[in-house]
C-alpha positions in Angstrom: -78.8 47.5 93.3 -76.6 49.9 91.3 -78.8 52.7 90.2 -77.0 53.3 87.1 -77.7 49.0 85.6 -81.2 48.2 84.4 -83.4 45.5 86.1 -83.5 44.2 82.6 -79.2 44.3 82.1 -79.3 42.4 86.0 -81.5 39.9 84.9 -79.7 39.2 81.3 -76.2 39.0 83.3 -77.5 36.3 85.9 -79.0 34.1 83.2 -76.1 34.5 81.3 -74.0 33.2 84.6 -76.4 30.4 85.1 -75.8 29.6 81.0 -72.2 29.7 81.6 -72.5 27.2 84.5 -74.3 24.7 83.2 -72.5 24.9 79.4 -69.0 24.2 81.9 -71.0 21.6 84.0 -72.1 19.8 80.7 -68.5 20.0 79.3 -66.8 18.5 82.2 -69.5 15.6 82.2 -68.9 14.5 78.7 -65.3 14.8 79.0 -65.0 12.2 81.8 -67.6 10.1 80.4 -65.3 10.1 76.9 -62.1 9.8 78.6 -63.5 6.8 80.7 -64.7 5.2 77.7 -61.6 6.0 75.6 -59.3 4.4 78.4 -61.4 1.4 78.4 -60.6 1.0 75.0 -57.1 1.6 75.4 -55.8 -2.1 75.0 -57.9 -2.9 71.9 -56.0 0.7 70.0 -52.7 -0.9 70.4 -50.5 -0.5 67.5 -49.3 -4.1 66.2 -46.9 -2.3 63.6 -45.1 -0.4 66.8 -42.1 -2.7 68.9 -42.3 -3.1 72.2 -40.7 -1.1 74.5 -38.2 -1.9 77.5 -39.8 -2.2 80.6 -36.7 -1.1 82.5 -34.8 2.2 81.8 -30.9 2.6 81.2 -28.7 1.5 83.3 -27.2 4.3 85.7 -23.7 5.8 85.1 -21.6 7.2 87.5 -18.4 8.5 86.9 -16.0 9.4 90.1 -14.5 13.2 90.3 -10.8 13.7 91.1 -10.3 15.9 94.2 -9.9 19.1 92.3 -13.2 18.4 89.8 -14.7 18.1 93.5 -13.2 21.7 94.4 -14.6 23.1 91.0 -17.9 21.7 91.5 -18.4 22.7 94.8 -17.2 26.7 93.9 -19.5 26.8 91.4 -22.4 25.7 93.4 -21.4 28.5 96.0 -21.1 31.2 93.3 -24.8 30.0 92.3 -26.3 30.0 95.4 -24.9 33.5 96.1 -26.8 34.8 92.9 
């Protein structure tokens, strides 16, 4: 024990700690107990005004590079990679 802190200023720090700890341990519980209970209810929040979404994304575009787009392209990816 550091001669310089109190018995008194040990004690106060540890039950302090311990307060801490169980203030985070009581957080975290309530949290996942809310979130559980919040995505249970999920479904029943729906938004009737909203539209429905696509279930599938765009379709994917692919444009082919000429030869010297292909040259470019590659130089710059060298002068990159040198940095």
């Amino acid at each position: 024990m550091p001669e310089q802190v109190a018995t008194l200023q040990l004690a106060g720090a540890a039950v302090l700690t311990l307060a801490g700890v169980a203030w985070a341990i009581v957080v975290v519980r309530l949290l996942r107990r809310f979130r559980k209970e919040a995505l249970r209810e999920l479904p029943a929040a729906r938004l009737p005004f909203l539209p429905t979404q696509r279930q599938a994304g765009p379709a994917w575009e692919k444009v082919e590079l000429t030869p010297a787009e292909r040259d470019a392209f590659a130089g710059l990816i060298r002068r990159l990679g040198d940095h």
